[in-house]
C-alpha beads as a LAMMPS data file, in Angstrom:
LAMMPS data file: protein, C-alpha beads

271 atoms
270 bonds

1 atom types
1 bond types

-500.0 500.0 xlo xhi
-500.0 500.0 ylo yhi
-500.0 500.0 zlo zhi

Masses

1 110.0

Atoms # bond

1 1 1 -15.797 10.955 -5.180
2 1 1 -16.840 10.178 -9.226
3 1 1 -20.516 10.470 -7.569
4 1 1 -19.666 13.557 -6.544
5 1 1 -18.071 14.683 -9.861
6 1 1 -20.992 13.487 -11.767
7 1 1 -23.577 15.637 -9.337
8 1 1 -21.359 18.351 -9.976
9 1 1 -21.624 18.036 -13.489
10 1 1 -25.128 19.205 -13.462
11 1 1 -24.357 22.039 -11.176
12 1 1 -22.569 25.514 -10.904
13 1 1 -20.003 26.051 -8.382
14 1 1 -18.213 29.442 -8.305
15 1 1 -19.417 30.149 -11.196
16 1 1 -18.608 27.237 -13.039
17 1 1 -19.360 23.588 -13.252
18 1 1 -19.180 21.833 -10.485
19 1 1 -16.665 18.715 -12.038
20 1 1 -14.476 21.323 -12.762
21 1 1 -13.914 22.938 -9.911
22 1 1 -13.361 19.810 -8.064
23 1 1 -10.795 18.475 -10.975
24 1 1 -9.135 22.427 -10.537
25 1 1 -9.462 21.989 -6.446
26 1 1 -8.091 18.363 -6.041
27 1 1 -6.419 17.025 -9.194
28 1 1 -2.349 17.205 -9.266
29 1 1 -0.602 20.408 -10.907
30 1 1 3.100 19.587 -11.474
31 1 1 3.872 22.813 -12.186
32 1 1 6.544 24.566 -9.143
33 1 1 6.278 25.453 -6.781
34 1 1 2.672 25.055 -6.498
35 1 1 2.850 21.660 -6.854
36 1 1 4.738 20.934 -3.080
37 1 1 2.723 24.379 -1.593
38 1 1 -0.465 22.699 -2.167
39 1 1 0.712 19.500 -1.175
40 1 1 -2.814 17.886 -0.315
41 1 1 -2.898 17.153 -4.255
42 1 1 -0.726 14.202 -3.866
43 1 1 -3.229 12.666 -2.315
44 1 1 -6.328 13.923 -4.091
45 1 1 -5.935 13.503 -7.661
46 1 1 -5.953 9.725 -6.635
47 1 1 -9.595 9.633 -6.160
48 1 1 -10.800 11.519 -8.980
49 1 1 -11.602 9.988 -12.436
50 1 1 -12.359 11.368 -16.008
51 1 1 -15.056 9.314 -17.192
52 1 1 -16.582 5.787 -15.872
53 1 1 -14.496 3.679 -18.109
54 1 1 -11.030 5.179 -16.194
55 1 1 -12.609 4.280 -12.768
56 1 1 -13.779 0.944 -13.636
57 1 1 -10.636 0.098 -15.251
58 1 1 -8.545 1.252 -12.347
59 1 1 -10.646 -0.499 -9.893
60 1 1 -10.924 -3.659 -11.544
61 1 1 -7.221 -3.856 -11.641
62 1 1 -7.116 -3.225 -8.314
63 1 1 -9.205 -5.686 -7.148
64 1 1 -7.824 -8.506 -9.051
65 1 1 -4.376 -7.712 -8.146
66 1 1 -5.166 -5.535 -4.909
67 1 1 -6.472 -8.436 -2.874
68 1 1 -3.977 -10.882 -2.701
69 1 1 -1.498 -8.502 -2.206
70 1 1 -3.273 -6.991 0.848
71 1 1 -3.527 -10.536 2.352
72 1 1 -0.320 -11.128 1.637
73 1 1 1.352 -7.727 2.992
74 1 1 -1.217 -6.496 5.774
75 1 1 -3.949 -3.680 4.734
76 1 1 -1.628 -0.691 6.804
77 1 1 1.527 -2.286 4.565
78 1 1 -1.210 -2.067 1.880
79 1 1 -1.976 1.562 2.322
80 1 1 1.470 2.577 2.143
81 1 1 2.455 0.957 -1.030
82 1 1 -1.429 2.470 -2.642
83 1 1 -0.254 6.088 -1.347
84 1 1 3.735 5.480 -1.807
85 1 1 3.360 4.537 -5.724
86 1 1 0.435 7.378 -5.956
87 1 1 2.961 9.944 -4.429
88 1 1 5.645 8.337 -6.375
89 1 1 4.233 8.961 -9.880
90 1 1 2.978 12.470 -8.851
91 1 1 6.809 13.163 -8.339
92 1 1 8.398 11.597 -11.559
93 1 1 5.749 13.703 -13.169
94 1 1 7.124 16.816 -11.856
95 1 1 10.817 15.722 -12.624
96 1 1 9.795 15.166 -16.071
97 1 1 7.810 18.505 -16.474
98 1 1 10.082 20.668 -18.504
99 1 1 10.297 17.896 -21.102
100 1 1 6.923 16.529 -21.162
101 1 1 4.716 19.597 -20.549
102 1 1 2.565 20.173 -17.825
103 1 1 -0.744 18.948 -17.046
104 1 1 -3.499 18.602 -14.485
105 1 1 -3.583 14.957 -13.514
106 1 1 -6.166 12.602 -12.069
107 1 1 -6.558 8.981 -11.503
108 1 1 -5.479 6.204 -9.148
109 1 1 -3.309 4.436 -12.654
110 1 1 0.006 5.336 -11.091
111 1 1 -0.903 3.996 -7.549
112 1 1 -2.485 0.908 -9.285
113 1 1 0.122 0.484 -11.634
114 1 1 2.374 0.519 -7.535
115 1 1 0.120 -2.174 -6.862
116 1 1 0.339 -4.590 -10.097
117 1 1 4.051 -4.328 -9.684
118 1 1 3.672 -5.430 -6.263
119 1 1 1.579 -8.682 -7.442
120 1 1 4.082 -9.636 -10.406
121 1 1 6.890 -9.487 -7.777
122 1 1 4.924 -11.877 -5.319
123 1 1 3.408 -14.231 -7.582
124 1 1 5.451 -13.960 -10.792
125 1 1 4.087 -16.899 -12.063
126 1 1 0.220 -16.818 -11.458
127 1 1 -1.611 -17.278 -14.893
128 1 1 -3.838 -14.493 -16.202
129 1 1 -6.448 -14.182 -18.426
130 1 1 -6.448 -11.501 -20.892
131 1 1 -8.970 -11.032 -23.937
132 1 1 -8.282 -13.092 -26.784
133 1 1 -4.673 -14.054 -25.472
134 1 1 -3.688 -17.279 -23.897
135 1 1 -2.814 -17.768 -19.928
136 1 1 -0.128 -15.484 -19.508
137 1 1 2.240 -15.112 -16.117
138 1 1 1.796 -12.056 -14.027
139 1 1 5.359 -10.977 -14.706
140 1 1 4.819 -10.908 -18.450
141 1 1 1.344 -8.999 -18.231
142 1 1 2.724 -6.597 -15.942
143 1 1 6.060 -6.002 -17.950
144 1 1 3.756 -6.005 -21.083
145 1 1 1.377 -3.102 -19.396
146 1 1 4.713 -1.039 -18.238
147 1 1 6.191 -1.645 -21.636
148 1 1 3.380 -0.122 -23.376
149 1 1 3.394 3.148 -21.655
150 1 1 7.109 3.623 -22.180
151 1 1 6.587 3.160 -26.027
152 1 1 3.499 5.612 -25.944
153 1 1 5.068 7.972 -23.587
154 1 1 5.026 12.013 -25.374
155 1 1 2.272 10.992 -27.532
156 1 1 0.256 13.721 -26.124
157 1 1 -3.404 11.308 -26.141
158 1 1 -4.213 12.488 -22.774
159 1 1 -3.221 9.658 -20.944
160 1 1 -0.401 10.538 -18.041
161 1 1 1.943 7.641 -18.790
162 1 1 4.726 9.532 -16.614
163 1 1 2.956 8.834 -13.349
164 1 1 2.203 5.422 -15.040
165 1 1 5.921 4.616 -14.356
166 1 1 6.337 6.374 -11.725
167 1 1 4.004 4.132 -9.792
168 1 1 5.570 1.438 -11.117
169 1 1 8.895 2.329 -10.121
170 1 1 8.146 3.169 -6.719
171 1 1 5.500 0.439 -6.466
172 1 1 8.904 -1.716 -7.345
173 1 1 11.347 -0.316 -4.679
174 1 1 8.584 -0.302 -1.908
175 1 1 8.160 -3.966 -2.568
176 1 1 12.271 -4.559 -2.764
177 1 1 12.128 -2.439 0.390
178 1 1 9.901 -4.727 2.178
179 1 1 11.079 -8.396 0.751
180 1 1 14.782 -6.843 2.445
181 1 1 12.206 -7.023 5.818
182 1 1 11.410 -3.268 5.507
183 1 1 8.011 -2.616 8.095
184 1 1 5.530 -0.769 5.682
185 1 1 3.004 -0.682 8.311
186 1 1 5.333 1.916 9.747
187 1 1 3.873 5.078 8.778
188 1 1 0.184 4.135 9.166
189 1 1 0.382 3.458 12.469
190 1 1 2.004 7.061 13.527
191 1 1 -0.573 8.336 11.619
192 1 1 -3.511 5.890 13.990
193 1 1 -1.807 6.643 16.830
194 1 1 -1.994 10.367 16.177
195 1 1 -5.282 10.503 15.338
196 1 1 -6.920 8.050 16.737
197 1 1 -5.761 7.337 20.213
198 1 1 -5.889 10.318 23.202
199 1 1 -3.758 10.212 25.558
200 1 1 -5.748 8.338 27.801
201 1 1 -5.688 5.190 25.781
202 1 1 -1.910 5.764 24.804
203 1 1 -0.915 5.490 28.620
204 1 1 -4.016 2.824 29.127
205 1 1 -2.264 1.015 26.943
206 1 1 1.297 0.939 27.274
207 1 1 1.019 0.580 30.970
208 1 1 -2.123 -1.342 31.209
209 1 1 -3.123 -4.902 32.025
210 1 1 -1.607 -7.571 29.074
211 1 1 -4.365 -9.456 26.810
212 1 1 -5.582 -12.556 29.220
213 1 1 -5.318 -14.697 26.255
214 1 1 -1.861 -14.271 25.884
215 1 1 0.332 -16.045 27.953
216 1 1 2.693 -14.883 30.529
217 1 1 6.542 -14.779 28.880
218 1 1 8.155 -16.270 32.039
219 1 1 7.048 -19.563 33.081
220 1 1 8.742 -20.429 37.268
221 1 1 9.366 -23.533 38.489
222 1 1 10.360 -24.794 42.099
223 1 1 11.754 -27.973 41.519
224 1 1 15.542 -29.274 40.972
225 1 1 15.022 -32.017 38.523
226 1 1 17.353 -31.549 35.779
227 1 1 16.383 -30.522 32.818
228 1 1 16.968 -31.826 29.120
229 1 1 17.749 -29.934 26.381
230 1 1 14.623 -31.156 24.517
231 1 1 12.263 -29.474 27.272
232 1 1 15.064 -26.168 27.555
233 1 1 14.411 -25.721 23.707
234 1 1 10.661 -26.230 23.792
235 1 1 10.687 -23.689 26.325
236 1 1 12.509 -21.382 24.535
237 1 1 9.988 -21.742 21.413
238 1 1 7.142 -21.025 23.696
239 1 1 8.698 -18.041 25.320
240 1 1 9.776 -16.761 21.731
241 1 1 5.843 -17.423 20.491
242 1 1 4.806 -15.535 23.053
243 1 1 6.702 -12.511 22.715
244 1 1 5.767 -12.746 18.862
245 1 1 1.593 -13.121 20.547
246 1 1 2.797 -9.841 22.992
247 1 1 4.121 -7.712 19.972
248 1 1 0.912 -8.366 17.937
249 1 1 -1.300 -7.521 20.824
250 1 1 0.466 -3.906 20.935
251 1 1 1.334 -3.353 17.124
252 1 1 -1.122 -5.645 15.050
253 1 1 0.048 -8.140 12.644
254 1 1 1.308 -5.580 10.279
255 1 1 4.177 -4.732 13.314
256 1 1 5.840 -7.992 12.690
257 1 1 8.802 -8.010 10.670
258 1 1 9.597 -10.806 7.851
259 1 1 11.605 -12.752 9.948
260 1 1 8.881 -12.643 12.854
261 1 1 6.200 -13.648 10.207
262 1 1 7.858 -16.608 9.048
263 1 1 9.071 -17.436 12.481
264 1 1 5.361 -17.497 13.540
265 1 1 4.345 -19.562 11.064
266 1 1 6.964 -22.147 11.773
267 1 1 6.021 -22.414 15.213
268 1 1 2.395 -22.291 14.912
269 1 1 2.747 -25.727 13.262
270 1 1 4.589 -27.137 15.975
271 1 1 1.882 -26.771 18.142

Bonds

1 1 1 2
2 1 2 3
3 1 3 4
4 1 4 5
5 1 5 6
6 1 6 7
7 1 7 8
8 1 8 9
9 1 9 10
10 1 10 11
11 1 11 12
12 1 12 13
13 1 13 14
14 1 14 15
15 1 15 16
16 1 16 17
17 1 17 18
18 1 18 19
19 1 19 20
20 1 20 21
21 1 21 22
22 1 22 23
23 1 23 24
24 1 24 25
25 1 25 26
26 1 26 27
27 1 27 28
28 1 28 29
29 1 29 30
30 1 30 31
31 1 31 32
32 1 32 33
33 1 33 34
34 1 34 35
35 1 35 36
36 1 36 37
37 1 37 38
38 1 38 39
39 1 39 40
40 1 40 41
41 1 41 42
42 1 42 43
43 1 43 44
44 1 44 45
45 1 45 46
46 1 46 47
47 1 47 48
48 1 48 49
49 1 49 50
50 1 50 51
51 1 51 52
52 1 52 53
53 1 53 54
54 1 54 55
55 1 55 56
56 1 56 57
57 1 57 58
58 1 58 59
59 1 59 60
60 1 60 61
61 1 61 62
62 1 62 63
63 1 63 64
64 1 64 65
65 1 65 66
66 1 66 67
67 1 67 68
68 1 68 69
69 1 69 70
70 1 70 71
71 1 71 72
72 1 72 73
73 1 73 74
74 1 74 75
75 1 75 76
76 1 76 77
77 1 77 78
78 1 78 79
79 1 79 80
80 1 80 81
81 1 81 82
82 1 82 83
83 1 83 84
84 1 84 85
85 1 85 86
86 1 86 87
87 1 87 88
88 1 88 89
89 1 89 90
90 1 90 91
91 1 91 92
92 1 92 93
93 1 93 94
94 1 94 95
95 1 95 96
96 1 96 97
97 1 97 98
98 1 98 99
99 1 99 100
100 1 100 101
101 1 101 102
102 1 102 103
103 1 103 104
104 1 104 105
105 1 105 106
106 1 106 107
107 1 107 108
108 1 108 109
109 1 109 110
110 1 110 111
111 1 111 112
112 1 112 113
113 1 113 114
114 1 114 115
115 1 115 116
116 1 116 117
117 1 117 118
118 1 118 119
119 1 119 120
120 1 120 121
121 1 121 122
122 1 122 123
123 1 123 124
124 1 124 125
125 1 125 126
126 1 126 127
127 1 127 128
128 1 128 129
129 1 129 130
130 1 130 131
131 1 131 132
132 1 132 133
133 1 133 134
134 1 134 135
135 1 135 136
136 1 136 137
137 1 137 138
138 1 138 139
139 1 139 140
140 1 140 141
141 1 141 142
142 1 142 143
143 1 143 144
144 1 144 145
145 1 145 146
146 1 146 147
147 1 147 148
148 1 148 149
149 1 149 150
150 1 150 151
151 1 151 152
152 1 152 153
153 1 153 154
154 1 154 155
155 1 155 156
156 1 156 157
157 1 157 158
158 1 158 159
159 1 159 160
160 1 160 161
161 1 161 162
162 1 162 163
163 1 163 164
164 1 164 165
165 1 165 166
166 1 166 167
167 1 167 168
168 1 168 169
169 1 169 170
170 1 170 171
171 1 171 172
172 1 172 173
173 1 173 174
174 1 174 175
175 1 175 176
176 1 176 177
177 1 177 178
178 1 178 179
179 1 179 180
180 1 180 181
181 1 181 182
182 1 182 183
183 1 183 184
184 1 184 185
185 1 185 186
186 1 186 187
187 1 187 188
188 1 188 189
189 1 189 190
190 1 190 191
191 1 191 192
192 1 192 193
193 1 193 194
194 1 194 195
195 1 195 196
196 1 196 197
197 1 197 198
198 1 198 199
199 1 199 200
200 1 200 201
201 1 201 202
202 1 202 203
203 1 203 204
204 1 204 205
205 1 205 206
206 1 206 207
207 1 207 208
208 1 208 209
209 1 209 210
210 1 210 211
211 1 211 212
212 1 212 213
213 1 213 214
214 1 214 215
215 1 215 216
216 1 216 217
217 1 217 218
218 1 218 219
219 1 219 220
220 1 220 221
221 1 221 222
222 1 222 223
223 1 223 224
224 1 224 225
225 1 225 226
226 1 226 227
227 1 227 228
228 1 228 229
229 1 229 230
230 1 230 231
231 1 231 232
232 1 232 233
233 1 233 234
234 1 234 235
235 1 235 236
236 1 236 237
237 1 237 238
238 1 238 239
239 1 239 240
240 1 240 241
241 1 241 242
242 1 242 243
243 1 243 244
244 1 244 245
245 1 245 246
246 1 246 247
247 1 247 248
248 1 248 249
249 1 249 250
250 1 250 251
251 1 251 252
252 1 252 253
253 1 253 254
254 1 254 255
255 1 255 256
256 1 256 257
257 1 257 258
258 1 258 259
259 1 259 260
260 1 260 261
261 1 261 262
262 1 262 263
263 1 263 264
264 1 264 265
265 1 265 266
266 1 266 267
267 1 267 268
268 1 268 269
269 1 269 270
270 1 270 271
């Protein structure tokens, strides 16, 4: 999208240049009610930047911080919280209209800002390197970024600290949300399954063959020996690993909820 902001930098469109009419098509207007009749521009001002130092910024933050997250969360849970705290800020930013002012806004801050608050609240103590400073623990950095805004916030220097925070906050009750066990991956996979399955595959699935390299739930036996407790709770385990093994099949490892995760990892070991 910035490639296609710089190309239309050196172009008319309409009349005018091309940058700006993308920034006037895409980028967020708080104002109402346009802002929740055009409601595609919660979505679009994310990927639209105001000069290369604002993209590279926001995506080196979000690679640092973005990865481990992912791995630790699941890349639909992922997409949620990216879009969540991005739709988040877009909304405190409208709350806090009449007081602030209005402005168009662009820039994936306040969904990056979702996702640093997301890393502080998983590893709170992982050391990071800042310019000049010394080792400093995610938690601090992170409070120290958020603190910053607040203290800056109605300055009027361009920078739209409102949807700062307003990632942050949601990026922070997302998170909450999903440490209480809370399935992120939720919403992104209506959104596959409407759009990327036909009916066909739908019923092919639900009512198809299982995966051959899961095993069968129910395991028979013919004879009458008795049978110990030991071998009654191994049994148990495996039937409970594989129903774990049958809901990933259908929903992906994102379907699992925090107590299946953990209970997965437990039993992996055991085997």
């Amino acid at each position: 999208m910035y490639l296609l902001q710089v190309i239309g930098s050196f172009i008319t469109v309409q009349g005018q240049n091309g940058n700006r009419w993308l920034i006037q098509a895409l980028a967020f207007q708080p104002e109402m009610p346009d802002a929740f009749i055009q409601i595609w521009r919660f979505f679009t001002y994310l990927f639209l930047h105001g000069s290369p130092f604002h993209l590279i910024f926001n995506m080196l933050w979000l690679w640092w911080m973005g990865r481990p997250v992912e791995e630790r969360i699941g890349p639909r849970s992922f997409t949620t919280l990216f879009l969540g705290a991005g739709i988040g800020g877009a909304l405190l930013d409208i709350a806090l209209s009449l007081i602030f002012g209005t402005a168009n806004v662009i820039g994936a801050s306040g969904a990056v800002y979702g996702i640093m608050v997301a890393f502080a609240m998983l590893y709170p103590t992982v050391p990071i390197m800042l310019f000049l400073l010394p080792p400093l623990e995610a938690r601090y950095v992170v409070a120290g970024i958020i603190v910053i805004d607040v203290l800056f916030l109605g300055t009027g220097d361009g920078v739209a600290r409102i949807v700062h925070l307003g990632g942050a906050a949601t990026g922070y009750l997302i998170m909450k949300a999903y440490l209480q066990g809370a399935d992120l991956s939720t919403p992104i996979r209506a959104i596959e399954r409407l759009w990327m399955e036909s009916p066909t595959t739908r019923k092919g699935r639900e009512f198809g063959p299982k995966n051959s390299n899961i095993r069968s739930v129910f395991q028979k036996t013919n004879n009458s020996e008795e049978i110990s407790d030991v071998d009654v709770l191994e049994e148990n385990e495996s039937n409970e690993l594989d129903l774990i093994l049958e809901k990933i099949a259908k929903s992906g490892y994102d379907g699992l909820t925090k107590r299946e995760k953990n209970r997965l990892f437990e039993l992996s070991k055991k085997k």
